[in-house]
N, CA, C and O atoms as a GROMACS GRO file, in nm:
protein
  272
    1UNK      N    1   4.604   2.341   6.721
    1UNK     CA    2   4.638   2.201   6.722
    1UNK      C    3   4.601   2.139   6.587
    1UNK      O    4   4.491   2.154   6.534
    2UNK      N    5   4.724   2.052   6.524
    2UNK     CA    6   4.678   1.982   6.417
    2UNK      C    7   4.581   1.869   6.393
    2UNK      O    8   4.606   1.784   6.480
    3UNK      N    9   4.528   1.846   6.352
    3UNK     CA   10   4.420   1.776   6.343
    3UNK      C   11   4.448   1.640   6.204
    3UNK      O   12   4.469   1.683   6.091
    4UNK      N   13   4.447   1.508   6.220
    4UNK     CA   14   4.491   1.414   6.132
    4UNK      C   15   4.367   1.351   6.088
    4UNK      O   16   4.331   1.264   6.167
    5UNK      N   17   4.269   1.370   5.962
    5UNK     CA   18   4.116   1.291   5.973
    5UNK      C   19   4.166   1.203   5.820
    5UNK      O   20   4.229   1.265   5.734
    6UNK      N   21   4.130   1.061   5.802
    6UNK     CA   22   4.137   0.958   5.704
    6UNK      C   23   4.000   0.946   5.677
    6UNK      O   24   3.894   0.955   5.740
    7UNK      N   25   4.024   0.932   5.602
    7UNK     CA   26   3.861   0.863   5.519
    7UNK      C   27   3.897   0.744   5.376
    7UNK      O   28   3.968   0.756   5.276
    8UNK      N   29   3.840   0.672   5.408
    8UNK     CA   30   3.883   0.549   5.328
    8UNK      C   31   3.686   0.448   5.335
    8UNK      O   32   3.579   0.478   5.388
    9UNK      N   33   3.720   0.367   5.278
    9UNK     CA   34   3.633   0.275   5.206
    9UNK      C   35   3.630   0.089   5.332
    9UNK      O   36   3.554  -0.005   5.357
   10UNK      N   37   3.691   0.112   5.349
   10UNK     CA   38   3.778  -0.024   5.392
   10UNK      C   39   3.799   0.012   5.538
   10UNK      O   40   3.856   0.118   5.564
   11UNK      N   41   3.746  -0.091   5.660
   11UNK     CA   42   3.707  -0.068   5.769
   11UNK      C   43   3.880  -0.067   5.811
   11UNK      O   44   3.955   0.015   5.865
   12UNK      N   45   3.896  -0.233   5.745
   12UNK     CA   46   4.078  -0.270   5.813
   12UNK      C   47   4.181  -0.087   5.766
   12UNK      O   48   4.249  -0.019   5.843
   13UNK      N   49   4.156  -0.067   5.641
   13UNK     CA   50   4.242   0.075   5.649
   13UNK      C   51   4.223   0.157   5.731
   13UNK      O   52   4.328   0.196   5.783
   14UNK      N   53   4.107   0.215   5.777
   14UNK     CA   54   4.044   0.300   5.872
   14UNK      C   55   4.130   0.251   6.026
   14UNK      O   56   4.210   0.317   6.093
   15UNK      N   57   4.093   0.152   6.040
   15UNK     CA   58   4.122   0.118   6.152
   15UNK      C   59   4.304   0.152   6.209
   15UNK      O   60   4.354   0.200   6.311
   16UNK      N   61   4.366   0.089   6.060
   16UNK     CA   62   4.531   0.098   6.048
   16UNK      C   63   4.554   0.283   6.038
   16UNK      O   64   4.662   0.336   6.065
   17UNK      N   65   4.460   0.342   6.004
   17UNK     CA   66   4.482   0.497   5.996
   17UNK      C   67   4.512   0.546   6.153
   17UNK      O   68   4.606   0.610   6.201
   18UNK      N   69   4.391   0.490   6.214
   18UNK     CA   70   4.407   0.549   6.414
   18UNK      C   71   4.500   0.463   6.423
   18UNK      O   72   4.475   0.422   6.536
   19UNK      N   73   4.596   0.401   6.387
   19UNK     CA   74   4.676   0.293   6.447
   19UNK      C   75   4.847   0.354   6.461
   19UNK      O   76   4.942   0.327   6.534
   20UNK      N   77   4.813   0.467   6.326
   20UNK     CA   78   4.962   0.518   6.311
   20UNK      C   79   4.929   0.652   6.298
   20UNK      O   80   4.989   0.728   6.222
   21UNK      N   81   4.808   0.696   6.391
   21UNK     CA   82   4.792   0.804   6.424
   21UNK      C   83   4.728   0.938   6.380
   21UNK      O   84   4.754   1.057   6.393
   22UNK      N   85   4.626   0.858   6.318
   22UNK     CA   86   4.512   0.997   6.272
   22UNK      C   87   4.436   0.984   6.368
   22UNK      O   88   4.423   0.887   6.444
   23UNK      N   89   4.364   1.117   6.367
   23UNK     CA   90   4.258   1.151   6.493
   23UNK      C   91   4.129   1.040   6.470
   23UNK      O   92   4.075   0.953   6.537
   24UNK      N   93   4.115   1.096   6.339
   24UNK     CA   94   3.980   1.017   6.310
   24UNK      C   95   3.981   0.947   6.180
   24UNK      O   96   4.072   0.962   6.098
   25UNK      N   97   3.897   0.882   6.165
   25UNK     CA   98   3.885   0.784   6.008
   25UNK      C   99   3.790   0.780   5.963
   25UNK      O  100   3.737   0.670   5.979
   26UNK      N  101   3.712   0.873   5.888
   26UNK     CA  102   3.564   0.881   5.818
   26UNK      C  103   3.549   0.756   5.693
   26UNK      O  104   3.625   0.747   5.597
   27UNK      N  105   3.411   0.648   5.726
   27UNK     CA  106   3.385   0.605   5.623
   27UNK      C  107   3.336   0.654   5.523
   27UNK      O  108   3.217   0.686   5.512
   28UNK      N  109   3.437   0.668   5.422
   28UNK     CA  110   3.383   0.747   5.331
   28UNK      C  111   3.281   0.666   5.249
   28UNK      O  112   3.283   0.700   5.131
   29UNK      N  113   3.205   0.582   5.274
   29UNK     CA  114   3.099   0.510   5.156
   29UNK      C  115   2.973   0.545   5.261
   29UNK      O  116   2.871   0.478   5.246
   30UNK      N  117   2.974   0.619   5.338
   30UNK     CA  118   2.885   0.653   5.445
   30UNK      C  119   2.868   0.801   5.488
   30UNK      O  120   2.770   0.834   5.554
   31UNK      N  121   2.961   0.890   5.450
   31UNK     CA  122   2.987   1.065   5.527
   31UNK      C  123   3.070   1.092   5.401
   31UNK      O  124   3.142   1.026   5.326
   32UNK      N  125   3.025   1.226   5.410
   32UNK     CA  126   3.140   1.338   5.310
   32UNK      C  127   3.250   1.331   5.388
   32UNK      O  128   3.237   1.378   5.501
   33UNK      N  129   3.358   1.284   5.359
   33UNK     CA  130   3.494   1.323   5.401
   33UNK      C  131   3.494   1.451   5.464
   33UNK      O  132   3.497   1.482   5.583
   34UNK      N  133   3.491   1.528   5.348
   34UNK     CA  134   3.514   1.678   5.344
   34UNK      C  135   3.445   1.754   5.406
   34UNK      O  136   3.504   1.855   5.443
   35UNK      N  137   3.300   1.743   5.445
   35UNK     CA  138   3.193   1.802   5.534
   35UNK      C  139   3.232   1.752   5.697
   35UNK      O  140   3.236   1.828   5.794
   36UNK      N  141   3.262   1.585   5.700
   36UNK     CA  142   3.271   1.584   5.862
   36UNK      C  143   3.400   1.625   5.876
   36UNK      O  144   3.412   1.675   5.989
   37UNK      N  145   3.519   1.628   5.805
   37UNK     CA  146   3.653   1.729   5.830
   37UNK      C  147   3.625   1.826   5.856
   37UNK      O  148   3.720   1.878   5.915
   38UNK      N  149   3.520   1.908   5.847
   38UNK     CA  150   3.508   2.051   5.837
   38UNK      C  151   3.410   2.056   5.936
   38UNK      O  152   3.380   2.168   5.977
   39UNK      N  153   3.348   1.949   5.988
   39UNK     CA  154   3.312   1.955   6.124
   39UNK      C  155   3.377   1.918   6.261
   39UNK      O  156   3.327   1.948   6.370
   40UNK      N  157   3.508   1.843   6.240
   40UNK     CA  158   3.588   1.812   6.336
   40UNK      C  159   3.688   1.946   6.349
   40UNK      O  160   3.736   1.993   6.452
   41UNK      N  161   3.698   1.977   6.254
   41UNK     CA  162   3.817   2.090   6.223
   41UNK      C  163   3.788   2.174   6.175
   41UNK      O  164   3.840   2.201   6.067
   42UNK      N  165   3.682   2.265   6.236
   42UNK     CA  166   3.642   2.422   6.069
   42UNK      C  167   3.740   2.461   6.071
   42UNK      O  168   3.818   2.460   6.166
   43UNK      N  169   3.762   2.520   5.929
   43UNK     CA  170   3.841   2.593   5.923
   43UNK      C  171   3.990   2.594   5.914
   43UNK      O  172   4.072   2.682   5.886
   44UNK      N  173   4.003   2.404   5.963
   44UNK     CA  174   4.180   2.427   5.984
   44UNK      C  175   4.242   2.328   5.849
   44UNK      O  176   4.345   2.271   5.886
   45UNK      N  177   4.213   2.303   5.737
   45UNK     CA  178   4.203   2.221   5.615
   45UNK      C  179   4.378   2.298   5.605
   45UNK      O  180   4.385   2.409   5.552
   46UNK      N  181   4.470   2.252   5.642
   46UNK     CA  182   4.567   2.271   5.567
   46UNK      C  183   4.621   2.237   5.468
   46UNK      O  184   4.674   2.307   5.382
   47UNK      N  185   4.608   2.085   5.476
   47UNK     CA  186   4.662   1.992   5.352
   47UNK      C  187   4.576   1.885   5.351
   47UNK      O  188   4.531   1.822   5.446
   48UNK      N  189   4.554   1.867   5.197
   48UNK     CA  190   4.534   1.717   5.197
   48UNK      C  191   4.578   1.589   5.093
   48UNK      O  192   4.609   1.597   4.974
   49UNK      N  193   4.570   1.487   5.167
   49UNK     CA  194   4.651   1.384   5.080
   49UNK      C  195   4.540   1.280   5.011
   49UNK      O  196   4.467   1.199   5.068
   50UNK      N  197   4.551   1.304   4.902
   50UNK     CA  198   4.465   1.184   4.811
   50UNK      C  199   4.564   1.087   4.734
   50UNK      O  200   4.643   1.104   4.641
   51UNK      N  201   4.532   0.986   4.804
   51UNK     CA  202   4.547   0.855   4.729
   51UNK      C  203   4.486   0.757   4.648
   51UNK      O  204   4.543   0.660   4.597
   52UNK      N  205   4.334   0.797   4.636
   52UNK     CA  206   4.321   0.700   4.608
   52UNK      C  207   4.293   0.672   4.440
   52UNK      O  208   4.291   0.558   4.394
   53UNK      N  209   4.274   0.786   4.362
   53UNK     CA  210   4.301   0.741   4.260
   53UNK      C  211   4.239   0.767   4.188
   53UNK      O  212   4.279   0.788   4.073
   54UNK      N  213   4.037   0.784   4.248
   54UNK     CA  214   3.934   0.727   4.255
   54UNK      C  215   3.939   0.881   4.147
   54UNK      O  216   4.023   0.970   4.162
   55UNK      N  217   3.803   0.880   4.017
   55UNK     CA  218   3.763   0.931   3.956
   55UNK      C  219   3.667   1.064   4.073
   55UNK      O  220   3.583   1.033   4.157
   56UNK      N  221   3.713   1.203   4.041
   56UNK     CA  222   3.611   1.292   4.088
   56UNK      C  223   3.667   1.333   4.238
   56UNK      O  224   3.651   1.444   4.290
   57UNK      N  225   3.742   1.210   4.304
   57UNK     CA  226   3.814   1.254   4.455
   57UNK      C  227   3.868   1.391   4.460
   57UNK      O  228   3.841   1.480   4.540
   58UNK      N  229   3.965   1.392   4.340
   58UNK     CA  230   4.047   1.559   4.348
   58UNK      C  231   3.972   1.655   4.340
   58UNK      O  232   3.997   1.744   4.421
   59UNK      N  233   3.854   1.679   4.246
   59UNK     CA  234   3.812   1.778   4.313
   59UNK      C  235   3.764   1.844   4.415
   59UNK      O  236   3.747   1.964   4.436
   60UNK      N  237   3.749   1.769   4.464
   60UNK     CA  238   3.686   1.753   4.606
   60UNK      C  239   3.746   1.820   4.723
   60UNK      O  240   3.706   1.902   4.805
   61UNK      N  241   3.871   1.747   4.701
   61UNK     CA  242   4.037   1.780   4.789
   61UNK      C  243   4.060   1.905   4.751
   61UNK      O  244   4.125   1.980   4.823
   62UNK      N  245   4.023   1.933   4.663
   62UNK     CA  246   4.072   2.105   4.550
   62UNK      C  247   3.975   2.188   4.682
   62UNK      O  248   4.022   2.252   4.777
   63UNK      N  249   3.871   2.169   4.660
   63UNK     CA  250   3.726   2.277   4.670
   63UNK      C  251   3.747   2.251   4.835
   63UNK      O  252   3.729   2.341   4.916
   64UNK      N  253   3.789   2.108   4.876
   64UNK     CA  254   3.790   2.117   5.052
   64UNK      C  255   3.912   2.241   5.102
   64UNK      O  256   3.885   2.300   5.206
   65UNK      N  257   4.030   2.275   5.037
   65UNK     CA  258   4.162   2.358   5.061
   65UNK      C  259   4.096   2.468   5.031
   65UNK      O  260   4.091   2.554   5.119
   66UNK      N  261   4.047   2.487   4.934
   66UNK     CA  262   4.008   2.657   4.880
   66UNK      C  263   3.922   2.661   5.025
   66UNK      O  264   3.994   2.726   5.101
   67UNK      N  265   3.836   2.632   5.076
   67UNK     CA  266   3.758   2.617   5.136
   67UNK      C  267   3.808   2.716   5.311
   67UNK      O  268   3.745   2.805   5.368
   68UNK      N  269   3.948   2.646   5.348
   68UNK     CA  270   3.985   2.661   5.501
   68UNK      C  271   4.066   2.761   5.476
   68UNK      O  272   4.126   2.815   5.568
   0.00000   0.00000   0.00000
């Protein structure tokens, strides 16, 4: 089963993420994205989508894919 996890900064985005259908919405100014993904989902990191822009995010997204 696919698994949909957001992580954002911004409660109202989070919130609009479960709204159009992610499982979950990690605050990311609070949790590793990438660690509680990998606790909701070991192992199943297929893709991921970065938007935000933010300095240092991509690698992150890089090392979370190599990862699953």
């Amino acid at each position: 089963m696919s698994r949909i996890i957001a992580a954002d900064f911004s409660p109202p985005r989070r919130n609009l993420a479960r709204q159009m259908g992610a499982d979950e919405a990690v605050d990311a100014r609070t949790a590793s994205a990438v660690a509680r993904a990998a606790e909701l989902a070991p192992g199943a990191a297929v893709g991921i989508f970065e938007n935000s822009g933010a300095a240092g995010v991509l690698g992150r997204v890089i090392r979370a894919v190599r990862r699953a």
